[in-house]
PDB file of N, CA, C and O in Angstrom:
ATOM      1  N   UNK A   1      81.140 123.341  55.319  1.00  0.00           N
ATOM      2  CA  UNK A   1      82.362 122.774  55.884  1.00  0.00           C
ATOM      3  C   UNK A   1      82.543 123.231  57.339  1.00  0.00           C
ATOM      4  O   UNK A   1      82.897 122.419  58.194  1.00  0.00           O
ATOM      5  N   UNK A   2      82.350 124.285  57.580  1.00  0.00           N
ATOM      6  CA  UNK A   2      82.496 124.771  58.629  1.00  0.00           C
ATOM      7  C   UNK A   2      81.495 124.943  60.120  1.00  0.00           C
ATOM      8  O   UNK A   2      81.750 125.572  61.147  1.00  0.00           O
ATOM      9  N   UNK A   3      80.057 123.957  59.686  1.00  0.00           N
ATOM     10  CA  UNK A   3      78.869 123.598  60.349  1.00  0.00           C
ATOM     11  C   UNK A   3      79.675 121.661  60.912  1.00  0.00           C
ATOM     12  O   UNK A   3      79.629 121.221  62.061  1.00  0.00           O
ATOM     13  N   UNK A   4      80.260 120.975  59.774  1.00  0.00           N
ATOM     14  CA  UNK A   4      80.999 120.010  59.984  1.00  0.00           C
ATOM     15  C   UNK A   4      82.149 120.333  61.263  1.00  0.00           C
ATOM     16  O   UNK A   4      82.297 119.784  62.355  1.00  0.00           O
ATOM     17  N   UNK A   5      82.609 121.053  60.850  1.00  0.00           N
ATOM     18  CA  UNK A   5      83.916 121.086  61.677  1.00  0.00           C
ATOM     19  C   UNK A   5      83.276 121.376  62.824  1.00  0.00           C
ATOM     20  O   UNK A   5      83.419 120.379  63.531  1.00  0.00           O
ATOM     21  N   UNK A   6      82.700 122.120  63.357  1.00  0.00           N
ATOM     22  CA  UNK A   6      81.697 122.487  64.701  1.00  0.00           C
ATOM     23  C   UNK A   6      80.954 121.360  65.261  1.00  0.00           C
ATOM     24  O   UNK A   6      80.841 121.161  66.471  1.00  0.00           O
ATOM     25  N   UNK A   7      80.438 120.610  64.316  1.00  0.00           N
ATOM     26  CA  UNK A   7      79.742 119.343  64.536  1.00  0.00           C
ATOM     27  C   UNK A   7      80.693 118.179  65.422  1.00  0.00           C
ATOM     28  O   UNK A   7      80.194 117.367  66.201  1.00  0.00           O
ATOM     29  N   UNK A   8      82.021 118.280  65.150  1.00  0.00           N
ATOM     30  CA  UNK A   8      82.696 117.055  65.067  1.00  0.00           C
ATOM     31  C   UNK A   8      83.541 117.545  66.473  1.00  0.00           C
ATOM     32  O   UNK A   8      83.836 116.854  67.448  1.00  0.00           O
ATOM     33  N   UNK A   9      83.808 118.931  66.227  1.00  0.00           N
ATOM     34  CA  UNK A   9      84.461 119.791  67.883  1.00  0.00           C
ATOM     35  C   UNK A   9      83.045 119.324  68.964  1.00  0.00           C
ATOM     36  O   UNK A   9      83.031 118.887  70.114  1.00  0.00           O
ATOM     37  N   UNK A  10      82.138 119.590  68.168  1.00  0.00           N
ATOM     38  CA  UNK A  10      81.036 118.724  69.495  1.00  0.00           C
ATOM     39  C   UNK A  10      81.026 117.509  70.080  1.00  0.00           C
ATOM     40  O   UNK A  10      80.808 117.399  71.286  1.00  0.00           O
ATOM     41  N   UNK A  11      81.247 116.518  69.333  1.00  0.00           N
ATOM     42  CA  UNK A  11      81.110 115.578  69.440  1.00  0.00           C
ATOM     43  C   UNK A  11      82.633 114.576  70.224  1.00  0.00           C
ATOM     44  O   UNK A  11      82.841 113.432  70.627  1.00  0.00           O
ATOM     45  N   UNK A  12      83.286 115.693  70.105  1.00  0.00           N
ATOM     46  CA  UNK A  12      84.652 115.335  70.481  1.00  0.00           C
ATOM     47  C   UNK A  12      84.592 115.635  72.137  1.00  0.00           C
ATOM     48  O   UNK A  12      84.870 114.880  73.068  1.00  0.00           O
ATOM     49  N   UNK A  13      84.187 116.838  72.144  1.00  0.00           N
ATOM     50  CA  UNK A  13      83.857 117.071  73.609  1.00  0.00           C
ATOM     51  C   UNK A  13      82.954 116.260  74.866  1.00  0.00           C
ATOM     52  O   UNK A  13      83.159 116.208  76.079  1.00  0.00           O
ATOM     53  N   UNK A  14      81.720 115.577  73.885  1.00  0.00           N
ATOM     54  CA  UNK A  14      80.868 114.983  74.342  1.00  0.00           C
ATOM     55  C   UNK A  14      81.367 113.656  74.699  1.00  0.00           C
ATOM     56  O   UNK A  14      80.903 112.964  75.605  1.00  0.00           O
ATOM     57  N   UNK A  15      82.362 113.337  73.917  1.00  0.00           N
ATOM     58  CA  UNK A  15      83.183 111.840  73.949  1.00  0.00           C
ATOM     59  C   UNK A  15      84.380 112.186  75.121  1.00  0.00           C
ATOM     60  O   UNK A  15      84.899 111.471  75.979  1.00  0.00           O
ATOM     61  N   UNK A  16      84.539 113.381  74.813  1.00  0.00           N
ATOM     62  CA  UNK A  16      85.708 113.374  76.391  1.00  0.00           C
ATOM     63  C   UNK A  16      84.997 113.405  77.523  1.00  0.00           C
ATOM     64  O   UNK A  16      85.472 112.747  78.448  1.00  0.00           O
ATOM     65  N   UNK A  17      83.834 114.070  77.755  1.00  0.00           N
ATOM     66  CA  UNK A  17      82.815 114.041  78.910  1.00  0.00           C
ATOM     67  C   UNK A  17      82.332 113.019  79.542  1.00  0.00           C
ATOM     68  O   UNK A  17      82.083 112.784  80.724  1.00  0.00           O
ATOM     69  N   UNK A  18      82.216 112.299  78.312  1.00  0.00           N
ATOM     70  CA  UNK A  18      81.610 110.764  78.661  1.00  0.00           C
ATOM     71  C   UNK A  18      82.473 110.010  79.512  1.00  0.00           C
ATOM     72  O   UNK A  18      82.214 109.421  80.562  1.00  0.00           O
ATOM     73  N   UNK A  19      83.980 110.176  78.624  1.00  0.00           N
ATOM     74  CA  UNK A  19      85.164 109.649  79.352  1.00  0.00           C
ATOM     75  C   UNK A  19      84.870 109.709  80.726  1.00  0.00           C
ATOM     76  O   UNK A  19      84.479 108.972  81.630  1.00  0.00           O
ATOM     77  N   UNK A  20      85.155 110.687  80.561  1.00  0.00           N
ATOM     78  CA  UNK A  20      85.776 111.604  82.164  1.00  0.00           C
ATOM     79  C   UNK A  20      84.791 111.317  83.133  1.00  0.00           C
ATOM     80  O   UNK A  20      85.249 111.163  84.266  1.00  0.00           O
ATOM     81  N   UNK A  21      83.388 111.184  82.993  1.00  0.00           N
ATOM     82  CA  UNK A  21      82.616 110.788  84.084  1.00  0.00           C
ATOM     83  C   UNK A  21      82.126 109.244  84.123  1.00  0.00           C
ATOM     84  O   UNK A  21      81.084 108.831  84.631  1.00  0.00           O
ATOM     85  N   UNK A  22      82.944 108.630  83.585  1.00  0.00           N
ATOM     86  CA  UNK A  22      82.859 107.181  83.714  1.00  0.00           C
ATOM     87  C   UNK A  22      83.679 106.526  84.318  1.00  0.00           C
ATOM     88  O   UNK A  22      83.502 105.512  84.993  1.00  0.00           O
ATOM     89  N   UNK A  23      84.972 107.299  84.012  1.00  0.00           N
ATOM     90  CA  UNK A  23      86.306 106.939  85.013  1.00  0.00           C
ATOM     91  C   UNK A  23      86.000 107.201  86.383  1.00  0.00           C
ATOM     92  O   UNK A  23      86.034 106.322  87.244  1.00  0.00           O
ATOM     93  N   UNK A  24      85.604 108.779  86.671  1.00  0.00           N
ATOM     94  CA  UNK A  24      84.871 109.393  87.886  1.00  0.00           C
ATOM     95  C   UNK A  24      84.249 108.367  88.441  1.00  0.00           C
ATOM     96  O   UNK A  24      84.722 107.929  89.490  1.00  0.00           O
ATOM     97  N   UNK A  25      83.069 107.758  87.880  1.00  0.00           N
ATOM     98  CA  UNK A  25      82.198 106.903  88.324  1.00  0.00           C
ATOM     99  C   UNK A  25      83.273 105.725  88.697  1.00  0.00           C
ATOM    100  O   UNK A  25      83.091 105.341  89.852  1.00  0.00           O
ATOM    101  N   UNK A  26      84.201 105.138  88.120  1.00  0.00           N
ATOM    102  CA  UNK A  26      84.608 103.924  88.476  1.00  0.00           C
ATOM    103  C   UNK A  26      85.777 103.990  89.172  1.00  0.00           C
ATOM    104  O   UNK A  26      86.272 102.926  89.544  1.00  0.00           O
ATOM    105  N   UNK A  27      86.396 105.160  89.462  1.00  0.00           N
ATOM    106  CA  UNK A  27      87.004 105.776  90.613  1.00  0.00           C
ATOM    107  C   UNK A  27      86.315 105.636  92.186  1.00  0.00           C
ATOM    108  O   UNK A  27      86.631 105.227  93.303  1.00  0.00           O
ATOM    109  N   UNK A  28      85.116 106.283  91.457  1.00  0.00           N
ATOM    110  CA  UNK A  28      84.238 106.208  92.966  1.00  0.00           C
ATOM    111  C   UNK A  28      83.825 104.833  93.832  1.00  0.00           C
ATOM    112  O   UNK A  28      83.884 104.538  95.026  1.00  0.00           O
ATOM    113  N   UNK A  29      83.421 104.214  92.742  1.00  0.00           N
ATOM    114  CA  UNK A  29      83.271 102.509  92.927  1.00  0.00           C
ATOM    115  C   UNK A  29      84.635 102.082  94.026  1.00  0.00           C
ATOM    116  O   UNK A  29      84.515 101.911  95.239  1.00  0.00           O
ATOM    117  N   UNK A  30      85.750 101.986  93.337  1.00  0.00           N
ATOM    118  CA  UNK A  30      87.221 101.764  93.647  1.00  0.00           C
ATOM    119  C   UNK A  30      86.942 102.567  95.210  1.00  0.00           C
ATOM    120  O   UNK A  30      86.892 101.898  96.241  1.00  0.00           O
ATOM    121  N   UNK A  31      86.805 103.791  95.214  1.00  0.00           N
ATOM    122  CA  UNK A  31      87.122 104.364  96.479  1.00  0.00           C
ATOM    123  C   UNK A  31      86.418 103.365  97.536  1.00  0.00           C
ATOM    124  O   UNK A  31      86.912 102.709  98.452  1.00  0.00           O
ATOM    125  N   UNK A  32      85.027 103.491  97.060  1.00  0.00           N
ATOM    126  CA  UNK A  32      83.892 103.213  98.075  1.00  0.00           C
ATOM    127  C   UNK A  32      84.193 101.850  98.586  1.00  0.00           C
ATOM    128  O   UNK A  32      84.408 101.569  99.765  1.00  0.00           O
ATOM    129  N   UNK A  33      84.184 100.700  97.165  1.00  0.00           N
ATOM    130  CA  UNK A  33      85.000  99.245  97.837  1.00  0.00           C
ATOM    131  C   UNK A  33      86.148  99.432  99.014  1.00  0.00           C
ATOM    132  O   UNK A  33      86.113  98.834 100.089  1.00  0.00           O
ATOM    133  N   UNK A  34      87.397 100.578  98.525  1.00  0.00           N
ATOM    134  CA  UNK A  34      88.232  99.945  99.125  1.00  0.00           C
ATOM    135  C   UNK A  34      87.852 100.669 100.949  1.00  0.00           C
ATOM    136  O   UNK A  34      88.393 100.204 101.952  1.00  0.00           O
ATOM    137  N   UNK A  35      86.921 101.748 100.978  1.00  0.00           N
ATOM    138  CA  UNK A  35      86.619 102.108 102.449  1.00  0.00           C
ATOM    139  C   UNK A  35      85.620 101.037 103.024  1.00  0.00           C
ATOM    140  O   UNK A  35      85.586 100.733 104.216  1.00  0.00           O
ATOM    141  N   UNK A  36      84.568 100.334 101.761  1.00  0.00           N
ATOM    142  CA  UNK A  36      84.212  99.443 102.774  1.00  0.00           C
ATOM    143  C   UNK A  36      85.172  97.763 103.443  1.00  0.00           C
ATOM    144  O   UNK A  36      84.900  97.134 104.466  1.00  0.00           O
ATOM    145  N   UNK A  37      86.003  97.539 102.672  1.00  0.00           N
ATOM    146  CA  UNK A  37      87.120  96.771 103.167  1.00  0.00           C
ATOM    147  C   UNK A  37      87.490  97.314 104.242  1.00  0.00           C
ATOM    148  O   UNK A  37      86.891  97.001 105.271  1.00  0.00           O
ATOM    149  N   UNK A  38      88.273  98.007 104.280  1.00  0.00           N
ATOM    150  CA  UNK A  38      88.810  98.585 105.311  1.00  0.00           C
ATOM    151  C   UNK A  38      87.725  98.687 106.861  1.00  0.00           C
ATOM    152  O   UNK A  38      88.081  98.268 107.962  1.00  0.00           O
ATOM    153  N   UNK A  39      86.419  99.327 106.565  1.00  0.00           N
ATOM    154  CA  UNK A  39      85.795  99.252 107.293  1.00  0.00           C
ATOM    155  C   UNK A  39      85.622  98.152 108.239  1.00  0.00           C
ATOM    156  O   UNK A  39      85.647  98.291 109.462  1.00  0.00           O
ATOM    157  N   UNK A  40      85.392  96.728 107.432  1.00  0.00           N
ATOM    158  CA  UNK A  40      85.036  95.532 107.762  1.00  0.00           C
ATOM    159  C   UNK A  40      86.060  95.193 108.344  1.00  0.00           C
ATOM    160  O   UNK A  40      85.930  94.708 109.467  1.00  0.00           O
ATOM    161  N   UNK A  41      87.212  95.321 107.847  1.00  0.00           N
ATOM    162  CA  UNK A  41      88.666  94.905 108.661  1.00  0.00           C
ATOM    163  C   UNK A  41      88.564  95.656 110.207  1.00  0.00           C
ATOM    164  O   UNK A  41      88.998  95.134 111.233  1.00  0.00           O
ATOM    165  N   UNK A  42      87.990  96.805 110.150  1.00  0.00           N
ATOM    166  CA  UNK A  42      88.057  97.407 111.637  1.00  0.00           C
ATOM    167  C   UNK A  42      87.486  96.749 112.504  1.00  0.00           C
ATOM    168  O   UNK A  42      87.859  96.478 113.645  1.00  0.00           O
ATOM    169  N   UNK A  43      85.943  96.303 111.604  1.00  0.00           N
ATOM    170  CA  UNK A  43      84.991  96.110 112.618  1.00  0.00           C
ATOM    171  C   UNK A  43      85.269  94.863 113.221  1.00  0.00           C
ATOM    172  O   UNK A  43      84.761  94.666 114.325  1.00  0.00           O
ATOM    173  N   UNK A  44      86.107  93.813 112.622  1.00  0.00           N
ATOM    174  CA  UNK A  44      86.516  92.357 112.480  1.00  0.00           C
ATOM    175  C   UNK A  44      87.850  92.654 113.918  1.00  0.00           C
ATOM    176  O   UNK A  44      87.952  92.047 114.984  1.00  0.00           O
ATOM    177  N   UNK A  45      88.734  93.860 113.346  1.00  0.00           N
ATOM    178  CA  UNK A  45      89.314  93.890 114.547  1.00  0.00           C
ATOM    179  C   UNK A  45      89.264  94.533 115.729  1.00  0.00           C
ATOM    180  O   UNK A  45      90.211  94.652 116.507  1.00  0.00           O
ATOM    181  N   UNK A  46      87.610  95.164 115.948  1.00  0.00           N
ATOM    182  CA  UNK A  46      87.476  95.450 117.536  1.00  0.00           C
ATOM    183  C   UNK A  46      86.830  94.100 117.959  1.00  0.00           C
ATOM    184  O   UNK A  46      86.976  93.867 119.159  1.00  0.00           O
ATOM    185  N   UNK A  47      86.320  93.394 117.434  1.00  0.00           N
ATOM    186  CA  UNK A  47      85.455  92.239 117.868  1.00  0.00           C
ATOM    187  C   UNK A  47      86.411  91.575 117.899  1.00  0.00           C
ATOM    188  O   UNK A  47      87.007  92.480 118.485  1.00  0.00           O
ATOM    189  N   UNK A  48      87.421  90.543 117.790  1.00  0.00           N
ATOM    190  CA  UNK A  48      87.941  89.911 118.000  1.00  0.00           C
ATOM    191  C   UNK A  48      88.857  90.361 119.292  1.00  0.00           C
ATOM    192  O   UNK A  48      89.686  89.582 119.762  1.00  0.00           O
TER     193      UNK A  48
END
């Protein structure tokens, strides 16, 4: 019972990890889009 319960505290952790660096990852995405917008907007408004 108590190889179970350890098993499942593992697996719980591994599932929050997963979480957590997938959001991370699609955080980063989000960031990176919205600096390259922005970027393009700059570059759009020294050229003009």
């Amino acid at each position: 019972m108590q190889e179970n319960k350890e098993k499942s505290q593992r697996f719980t952790t591994f599932l929050l990890n997963n979480t957590f660096i997938e959001s991370f990852i699609s955080l980063q995405r989000l960031y990176i889009r919205k600096i390259h917008v922005l970027h393009l907007q700059y570059k759009i408004r020294i050229v003009s």
